[in-house]
C-alpha atoms as an extended CHARMM CRD file, in Angstrom:
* protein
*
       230  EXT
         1         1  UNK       CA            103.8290000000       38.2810000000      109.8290000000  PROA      1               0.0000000000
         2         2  UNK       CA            101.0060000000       36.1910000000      109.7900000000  PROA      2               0.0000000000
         3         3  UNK       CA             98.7270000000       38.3280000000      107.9820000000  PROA      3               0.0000000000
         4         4  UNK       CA            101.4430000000       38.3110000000      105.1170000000  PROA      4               0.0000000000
         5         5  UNK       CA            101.5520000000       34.5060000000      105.6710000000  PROA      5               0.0000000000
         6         6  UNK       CA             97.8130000000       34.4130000000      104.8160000000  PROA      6               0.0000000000
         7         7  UNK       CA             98.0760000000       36.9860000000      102.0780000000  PROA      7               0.0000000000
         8         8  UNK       CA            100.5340000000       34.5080000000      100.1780000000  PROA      8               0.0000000000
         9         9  UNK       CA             98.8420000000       31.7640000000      100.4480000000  PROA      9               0.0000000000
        10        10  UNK       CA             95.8840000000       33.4160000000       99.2070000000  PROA      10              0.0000000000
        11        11  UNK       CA             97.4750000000       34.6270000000       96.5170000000  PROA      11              0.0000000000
        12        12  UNK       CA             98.2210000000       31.2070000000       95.5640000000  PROA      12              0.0000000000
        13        13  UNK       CA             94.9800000000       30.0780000000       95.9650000000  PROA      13              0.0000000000
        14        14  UNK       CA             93.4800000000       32.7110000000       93.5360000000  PROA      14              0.0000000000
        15        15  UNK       CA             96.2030000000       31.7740000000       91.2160000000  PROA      15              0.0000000000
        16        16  UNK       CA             95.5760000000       27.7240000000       91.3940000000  PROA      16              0.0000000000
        17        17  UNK       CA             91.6710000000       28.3090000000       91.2940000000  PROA      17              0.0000000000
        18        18  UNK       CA             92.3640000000       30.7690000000       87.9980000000  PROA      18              0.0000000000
        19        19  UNK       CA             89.4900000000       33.1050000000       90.2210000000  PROA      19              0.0000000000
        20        20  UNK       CA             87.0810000000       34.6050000000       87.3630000000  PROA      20              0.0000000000
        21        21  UNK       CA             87.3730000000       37.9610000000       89.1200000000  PROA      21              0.0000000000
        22        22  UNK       CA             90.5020000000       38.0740000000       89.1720000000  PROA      22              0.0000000000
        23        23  UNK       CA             91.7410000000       36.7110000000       85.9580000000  PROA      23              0.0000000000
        24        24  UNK       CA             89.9040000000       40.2520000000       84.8700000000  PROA      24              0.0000000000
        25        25  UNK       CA             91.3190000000       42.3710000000       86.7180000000  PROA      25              0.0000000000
        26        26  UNK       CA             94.9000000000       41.3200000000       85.8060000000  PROA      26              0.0000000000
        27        27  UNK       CA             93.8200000000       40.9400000000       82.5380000000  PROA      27              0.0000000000
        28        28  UNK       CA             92.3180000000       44.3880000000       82.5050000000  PROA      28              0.0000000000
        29        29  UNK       CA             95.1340000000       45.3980000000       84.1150000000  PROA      29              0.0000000000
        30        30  UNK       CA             97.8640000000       44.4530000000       81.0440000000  PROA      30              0.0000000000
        31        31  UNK       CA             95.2720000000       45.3750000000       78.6870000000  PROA      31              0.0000000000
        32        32  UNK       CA             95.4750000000       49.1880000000       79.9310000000  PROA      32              0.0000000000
        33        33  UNK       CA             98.8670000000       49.1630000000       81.0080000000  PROA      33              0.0000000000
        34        34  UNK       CA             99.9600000000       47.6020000000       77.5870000000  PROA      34              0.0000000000
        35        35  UNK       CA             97.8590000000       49.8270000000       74.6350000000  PROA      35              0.0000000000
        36        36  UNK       CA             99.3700000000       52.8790000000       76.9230000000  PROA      36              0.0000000000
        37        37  UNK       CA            102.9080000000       51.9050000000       77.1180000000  PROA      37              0.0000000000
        38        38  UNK       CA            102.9290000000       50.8950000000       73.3270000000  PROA      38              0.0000000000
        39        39  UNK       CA            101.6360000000       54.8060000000       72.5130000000  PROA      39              0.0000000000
        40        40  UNK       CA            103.4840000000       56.0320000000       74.8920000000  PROA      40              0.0000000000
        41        41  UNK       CA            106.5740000000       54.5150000000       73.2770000000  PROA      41              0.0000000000
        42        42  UNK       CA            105.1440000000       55.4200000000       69.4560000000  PROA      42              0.0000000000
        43        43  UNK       CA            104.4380000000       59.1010000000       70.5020000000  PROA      43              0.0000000000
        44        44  UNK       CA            107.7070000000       59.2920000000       72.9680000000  PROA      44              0.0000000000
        45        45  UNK       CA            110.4510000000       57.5490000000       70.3970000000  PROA      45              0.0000000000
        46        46  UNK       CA            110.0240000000       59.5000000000       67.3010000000  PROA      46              0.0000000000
        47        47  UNK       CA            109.6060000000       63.1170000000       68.9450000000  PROA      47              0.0000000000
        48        48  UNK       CA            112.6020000000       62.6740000000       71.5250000000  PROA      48              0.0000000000
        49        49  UNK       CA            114.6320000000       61.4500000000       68.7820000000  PROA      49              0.0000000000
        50        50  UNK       CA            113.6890000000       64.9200000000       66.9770000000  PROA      50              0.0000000000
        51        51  UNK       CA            114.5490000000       67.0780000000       69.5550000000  PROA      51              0.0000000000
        52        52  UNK       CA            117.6710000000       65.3190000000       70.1640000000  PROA      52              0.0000000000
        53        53  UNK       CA            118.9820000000       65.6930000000       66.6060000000  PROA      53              0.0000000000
        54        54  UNK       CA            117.9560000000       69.3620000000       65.5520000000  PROA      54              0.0000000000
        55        55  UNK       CA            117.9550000000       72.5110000000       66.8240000000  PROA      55              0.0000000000
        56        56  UNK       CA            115.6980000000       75.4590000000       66.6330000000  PROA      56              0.0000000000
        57        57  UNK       CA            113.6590000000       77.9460000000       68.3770000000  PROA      57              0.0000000000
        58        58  UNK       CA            111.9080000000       77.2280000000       71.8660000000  PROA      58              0.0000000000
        59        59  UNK       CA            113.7820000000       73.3520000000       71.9490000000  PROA      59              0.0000000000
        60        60  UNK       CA            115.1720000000       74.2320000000       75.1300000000  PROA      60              0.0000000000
        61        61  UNK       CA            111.7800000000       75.4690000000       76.7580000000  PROA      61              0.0000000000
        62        62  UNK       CA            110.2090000000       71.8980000000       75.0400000000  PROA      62              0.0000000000
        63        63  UNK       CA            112.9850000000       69.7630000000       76.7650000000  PROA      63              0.0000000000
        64        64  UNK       CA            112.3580000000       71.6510000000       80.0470000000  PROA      64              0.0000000000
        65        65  UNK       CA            108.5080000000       70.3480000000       79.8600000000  PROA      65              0.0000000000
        66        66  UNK       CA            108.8290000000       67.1660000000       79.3440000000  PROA      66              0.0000000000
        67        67  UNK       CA            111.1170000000       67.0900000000       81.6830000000  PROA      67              0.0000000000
        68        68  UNK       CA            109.0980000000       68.6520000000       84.4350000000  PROA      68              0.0000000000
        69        69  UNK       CA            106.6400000000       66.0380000000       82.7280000000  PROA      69              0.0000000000
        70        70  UNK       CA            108.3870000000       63.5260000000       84.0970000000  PROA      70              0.0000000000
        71        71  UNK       CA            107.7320000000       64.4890000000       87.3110000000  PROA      71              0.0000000000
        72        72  UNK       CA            104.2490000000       65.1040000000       86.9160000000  PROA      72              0.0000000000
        73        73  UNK       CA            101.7960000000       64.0520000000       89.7960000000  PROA      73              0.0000000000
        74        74  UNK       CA             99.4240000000       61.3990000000       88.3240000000  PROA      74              0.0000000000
        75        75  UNK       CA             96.7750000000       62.6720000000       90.4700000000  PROA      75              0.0000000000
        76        76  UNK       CA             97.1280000000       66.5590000000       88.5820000000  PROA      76              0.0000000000
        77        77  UNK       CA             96.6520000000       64.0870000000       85.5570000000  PROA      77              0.0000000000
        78        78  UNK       CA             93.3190000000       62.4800000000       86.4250000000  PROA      78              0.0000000000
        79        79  UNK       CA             92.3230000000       65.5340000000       87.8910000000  PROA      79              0.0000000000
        80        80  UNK       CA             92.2920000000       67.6130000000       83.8050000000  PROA      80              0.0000000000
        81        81  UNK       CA             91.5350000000       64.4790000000       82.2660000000  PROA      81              0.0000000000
        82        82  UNK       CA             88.2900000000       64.4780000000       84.0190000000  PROA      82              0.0000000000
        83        83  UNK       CA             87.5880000000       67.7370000000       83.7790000000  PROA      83              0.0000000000
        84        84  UNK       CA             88.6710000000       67.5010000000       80.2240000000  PROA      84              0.0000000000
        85        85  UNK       CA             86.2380000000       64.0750000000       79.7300000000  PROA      85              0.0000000000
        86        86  UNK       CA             83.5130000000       64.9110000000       81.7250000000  PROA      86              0.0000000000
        87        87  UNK       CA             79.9070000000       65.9400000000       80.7050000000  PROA      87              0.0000000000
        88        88  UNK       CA             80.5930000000       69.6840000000       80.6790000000  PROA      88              0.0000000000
        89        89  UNK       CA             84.0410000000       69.3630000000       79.6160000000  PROA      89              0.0000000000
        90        90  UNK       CA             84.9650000000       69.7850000000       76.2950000000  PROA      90              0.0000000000
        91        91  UNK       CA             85.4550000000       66.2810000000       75.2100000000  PROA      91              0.0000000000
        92        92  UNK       CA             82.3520000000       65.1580000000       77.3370000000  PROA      92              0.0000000000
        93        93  UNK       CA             80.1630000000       64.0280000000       74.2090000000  PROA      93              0.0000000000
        94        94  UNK       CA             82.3570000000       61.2180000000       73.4310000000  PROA      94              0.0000000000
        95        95  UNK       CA             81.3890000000       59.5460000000       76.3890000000  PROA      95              0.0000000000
        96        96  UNK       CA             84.5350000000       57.8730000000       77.7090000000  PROA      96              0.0000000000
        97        97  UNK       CA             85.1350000000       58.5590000000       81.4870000000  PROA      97              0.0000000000
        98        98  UNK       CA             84.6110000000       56.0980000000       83.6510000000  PROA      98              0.0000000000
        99        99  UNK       CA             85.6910000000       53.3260000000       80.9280000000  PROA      99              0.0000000000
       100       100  UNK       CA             89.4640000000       51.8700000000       80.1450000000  PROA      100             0.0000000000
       101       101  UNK       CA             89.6960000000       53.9880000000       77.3330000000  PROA      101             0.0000000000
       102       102  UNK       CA             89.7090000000       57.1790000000       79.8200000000  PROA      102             0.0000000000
       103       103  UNK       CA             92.2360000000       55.0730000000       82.0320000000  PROA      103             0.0000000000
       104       104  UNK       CA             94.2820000000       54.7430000000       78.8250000000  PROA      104             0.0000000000
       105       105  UNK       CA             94.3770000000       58.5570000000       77.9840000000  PROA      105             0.0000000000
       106       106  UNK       CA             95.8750000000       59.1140000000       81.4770000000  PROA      106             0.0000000000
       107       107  UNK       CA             98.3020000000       56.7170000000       81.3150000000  PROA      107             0.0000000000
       108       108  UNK       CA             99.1890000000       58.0680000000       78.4030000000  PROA      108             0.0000000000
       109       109  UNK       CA            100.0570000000       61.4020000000       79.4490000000  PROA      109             0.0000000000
       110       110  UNK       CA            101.9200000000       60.1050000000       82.5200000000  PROA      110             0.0000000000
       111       111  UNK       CA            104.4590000000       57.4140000000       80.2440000000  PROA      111             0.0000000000
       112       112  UNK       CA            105.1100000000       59.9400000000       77.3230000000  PROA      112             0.0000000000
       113       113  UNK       CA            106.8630000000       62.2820000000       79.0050000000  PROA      113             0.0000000000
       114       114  UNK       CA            108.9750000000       59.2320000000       80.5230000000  PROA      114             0.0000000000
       115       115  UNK       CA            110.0390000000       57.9040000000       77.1650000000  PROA      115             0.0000000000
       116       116  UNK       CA            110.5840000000       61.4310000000       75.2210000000  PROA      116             0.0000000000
       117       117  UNK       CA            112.6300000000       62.6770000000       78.2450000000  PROA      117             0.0000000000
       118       118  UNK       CA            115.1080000000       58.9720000000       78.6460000000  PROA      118             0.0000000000
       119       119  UNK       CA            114.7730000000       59.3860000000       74.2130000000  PROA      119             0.0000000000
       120       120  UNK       CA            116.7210000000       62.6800000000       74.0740000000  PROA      120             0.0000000000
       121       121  UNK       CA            119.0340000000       61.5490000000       76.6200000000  PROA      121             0.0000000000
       122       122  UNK       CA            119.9800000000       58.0920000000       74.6150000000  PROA      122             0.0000000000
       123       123  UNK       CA            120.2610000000       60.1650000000       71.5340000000  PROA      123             0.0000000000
       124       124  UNK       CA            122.4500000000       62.6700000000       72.7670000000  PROA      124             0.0000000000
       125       125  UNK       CA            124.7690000000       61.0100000000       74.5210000000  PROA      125             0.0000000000
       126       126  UNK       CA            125.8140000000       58.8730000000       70.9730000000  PROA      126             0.0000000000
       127       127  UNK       CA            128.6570000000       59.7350000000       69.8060000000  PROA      127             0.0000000000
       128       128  UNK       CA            128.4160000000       62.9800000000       67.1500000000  PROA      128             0.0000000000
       129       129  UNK       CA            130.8220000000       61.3090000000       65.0590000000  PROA      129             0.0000000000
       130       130  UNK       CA            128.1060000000       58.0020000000       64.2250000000  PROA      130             0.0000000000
       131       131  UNK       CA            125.8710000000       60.6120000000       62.6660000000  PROA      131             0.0000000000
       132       132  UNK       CA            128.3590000000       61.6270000000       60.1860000000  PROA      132             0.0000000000
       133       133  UNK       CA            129.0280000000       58.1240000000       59.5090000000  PROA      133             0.0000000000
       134       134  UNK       CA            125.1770000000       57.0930000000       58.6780000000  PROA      134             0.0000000000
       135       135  UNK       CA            125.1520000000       59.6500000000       56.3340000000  PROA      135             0.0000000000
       136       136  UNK       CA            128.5430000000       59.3280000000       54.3510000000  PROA      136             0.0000000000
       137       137  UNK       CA            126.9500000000       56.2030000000       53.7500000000  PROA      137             0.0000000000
       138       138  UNK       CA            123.8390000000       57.2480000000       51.8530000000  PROA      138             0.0000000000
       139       139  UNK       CA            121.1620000000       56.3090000000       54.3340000000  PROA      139             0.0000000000
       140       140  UNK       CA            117.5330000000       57.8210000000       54.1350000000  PROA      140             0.0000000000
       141       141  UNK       CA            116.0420000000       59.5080000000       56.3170000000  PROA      141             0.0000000000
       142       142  UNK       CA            114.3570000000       56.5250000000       58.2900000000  PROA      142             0.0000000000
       143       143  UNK       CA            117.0050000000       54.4410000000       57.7860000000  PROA      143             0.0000000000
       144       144  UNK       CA            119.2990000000       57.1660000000       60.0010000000  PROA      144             0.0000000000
       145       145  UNK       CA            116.2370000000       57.2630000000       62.5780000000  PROA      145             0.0000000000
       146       146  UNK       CA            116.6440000000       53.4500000000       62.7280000000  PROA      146             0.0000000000
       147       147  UNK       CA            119.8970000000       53.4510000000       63.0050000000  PROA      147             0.0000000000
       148       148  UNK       CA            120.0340000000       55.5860000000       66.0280000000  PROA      148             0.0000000000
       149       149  UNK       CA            117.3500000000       54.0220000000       67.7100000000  PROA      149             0.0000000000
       150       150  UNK       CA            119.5220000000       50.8920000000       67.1490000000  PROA      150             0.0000000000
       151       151  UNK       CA            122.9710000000       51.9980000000       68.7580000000  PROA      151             0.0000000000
       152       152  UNK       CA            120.9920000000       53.8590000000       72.3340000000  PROA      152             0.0000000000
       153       153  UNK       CA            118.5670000000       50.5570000000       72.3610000000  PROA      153             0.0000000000
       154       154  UNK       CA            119.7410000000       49.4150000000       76.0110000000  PROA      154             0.0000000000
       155       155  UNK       CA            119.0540000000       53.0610000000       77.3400000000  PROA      155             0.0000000000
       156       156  UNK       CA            115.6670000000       53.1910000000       75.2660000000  PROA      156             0.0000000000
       157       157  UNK       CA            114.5990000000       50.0990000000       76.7890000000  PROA      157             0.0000000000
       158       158  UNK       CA            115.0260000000       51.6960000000       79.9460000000  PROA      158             0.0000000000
       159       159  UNK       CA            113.0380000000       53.9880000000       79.1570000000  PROA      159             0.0000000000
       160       160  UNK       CA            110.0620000000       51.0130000000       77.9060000000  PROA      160             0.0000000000
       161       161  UNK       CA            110.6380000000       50.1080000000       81.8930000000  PROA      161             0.0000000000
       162       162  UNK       CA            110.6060000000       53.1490000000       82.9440000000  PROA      162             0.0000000000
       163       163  UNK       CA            107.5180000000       54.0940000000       81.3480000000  PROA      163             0.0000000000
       164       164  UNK       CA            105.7020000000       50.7570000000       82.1250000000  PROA      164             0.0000000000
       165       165  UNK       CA            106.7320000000       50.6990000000       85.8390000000  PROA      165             0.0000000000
       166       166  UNK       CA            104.9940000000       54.4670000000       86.4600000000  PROA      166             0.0000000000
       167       167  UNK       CA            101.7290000000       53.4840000000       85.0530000000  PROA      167             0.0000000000
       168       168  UNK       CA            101.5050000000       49.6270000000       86.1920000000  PROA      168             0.0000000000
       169       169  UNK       CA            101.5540000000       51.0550000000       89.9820000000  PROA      169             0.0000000000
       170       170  UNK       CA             99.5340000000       53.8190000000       89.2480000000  PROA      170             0.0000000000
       171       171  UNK       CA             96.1320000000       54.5870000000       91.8380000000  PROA      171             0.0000000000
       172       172  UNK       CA             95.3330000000       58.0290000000       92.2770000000  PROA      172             0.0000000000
       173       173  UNK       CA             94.6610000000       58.7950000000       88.2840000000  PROA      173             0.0000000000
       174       174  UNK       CA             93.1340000000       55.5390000000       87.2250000000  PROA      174             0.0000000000
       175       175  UNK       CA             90.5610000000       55.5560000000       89.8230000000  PROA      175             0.0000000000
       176       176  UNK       CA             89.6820000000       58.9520000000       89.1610000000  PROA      176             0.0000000000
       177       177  UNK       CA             89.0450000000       58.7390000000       85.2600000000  PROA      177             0.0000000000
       178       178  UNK       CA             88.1820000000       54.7480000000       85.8830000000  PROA      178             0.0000000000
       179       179  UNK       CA             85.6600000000       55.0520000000       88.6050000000  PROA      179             0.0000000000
       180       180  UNK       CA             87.0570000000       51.6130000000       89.6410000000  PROA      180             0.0000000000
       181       181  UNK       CA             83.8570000000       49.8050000000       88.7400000000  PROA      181             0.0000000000
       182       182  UNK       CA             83.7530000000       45.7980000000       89.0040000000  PROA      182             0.0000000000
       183       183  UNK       CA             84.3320000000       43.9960000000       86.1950000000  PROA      183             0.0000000000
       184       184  UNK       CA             84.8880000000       47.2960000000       83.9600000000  PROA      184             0.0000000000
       185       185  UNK       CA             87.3060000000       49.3130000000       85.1930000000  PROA      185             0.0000000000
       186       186  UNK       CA             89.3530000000       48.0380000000       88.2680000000  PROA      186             0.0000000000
       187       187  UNK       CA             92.5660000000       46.9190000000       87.5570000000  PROA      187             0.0000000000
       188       188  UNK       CA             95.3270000000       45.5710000000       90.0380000000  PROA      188             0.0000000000
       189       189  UNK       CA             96.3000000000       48.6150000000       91.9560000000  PROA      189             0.0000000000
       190       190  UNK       CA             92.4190000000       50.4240000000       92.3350000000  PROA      190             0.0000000000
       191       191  UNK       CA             91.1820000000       46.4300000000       93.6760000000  PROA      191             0.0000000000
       192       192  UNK       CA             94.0610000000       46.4840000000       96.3030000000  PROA      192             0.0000000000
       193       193  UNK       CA             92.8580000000       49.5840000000       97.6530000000  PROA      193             0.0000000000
       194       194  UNK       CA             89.3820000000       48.8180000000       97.6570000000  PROA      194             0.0000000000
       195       195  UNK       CA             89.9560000000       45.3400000000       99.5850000000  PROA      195             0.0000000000
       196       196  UNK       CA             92.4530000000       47.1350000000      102.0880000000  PROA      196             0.0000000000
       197       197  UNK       CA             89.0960000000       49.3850000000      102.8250000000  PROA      197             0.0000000000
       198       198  UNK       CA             86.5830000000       46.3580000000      103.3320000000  PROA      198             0.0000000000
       199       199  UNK       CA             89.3380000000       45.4050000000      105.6170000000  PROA      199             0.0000000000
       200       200  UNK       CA             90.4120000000       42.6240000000      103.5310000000  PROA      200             0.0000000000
       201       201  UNK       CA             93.8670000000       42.5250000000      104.1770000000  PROA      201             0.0000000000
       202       202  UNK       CA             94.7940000000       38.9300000000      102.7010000000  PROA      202             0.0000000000
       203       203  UNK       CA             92.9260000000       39.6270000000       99.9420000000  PROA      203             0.0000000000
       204       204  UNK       CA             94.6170000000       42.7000000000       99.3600000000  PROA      204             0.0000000000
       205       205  UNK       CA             98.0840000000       40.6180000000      100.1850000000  PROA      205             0.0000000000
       206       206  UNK       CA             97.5120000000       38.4910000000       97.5330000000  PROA      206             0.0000000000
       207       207  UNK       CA             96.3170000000       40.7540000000       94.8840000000  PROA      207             0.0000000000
       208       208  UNK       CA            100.0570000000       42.9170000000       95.6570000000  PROA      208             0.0000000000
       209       209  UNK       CA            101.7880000000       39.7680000000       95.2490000000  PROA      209             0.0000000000
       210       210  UNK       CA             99.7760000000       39.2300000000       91.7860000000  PROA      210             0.0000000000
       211       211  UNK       CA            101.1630000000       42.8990000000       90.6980000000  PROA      211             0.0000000000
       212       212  UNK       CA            104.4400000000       42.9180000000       91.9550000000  PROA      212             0.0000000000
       213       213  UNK       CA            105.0330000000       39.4320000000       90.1760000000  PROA      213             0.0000000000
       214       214  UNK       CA            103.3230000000       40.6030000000       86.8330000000  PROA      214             0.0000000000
       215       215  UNK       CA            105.9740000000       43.4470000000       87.1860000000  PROA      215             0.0000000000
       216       216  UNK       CA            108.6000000000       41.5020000000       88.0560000000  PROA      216             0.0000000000
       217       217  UNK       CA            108.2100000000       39.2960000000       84.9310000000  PROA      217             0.0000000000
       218       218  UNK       CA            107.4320000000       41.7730000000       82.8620000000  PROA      218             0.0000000000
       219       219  UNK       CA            110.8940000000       43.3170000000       83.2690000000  PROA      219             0.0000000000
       220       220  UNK       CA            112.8630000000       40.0220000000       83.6390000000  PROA      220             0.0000000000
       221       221  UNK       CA            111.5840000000       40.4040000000       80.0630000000  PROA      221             0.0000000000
       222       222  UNK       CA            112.9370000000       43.7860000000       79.0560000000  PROA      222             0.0000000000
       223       223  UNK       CA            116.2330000000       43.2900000000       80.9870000000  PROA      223             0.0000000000
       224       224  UNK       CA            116.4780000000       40.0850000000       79.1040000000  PROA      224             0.0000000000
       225       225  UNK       CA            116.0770000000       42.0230000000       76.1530000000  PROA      225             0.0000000000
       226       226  UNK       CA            118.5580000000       44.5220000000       77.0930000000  PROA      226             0.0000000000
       227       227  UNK       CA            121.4690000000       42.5770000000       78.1970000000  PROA      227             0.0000000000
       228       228  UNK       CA            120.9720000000       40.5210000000       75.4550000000  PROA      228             0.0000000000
       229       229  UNK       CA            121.9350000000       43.4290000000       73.0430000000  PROA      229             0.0000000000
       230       230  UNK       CA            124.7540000000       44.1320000000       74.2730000000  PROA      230             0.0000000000
């Protein structure tokens, strides 16, 4: 109990102080997290709404993946986008592991399936009849996309938290494609586990308390959002 006594106060301390080091981890941290969720959410929106709305050959079998996809183990994903970033991989000449961009491209991969899957979902379970409706009145094409996105927004914004919250706590896949270098690539989650190792323990307190109240506001934020829509 002590221990997570000390950790506290620590944390507070390293708040108070506004510690250099760590202002760039978190920093680092929402940077990442952030560019990741917001292409997650531009890649996942659009295509789950498509595969909601129309039918054709092999939809089923796409579904299925991105459902297992949602399930994915991060660490399978750092694992291929190594391999896939590294030297000899195929992508190697650009040069990016082992910088936030390569962080980025895994988060990627691990949110996307998120929002696509919690997408179709929200789309489907409107009701048939408000599809007929948006287009007895003459709308475009975006303008029905819009619309839709509009009436399932409290389930799609679960699906922005949902998203968020599996690559803000994410270790295993960001530390492989990161490297976890100071001042480069460590973000919240790859410092705590370095400090636990040096046997830092209040150190590694305080940085926890850092993420979990970065998460916490963040989705005070999106809940906000959400109940306010309804």
């Amino acid at each position: 109990m002590n221990v997570i006594w000390q950790g506290l106060v620590e944390a507070v301390k390293l708040i108070i102080r506004l510690d250099p080091e760590v202002l760039t981890v978190l920093f680092l941290t929402l940077r990442v997290t952030g560019t990741a969720t917001l292409i997650a959410l531009v890649l996942g929106l659009p295509i789950g709404t498509y595969l909601a709305l129309n039918e054709f050959p092999g939809r089923q079998p796409i579904i299925a993946l991105i459902n297992t996809g949602m399930g994915l183990p991060p660490v399978v994903v750092g694992l291929f986008v190594f391999l896939f970033l590294a030297r000899s991989g195929p992508f190697g000449s650009f040069e990016v592991l082992y910088t936030p961009t390569a962080m980025i491209i895994a988060e990627i991969i691990i949110a996307t399936p998120m929002v696509m899957g919690v997408t179709v979902a929200a789309i489907q379970a409107l009701d048939p009849r408000l599809q007929l409706q948006i287009m007895s009145l003459g709308a475009n094409r975006w303008q029905f996309f819009w619309t839709l996105v509009k009436e399932a927004r409290l389930s799609l914004l679960a699906a922005v938290a949902a998203g968020f919250g599996a690559i803000i706590s994410e270790v295993g896949a960001v530390m492989m494609v990161g490297g976890n270098i100071k001042g480069e690539t460590r973000v919240l989650t790859t410092a705590i586990v370095l400090a636990t190792r040096q046997g830092q323990v209040s150190l590694a307190i305080a940085l926890s308390i850092i993420l979990l109240g970065l998460t916490f506001f963040v989705n005070i934020f999106i809940t906000k959002a959400q109940q306010g829509k309804r």
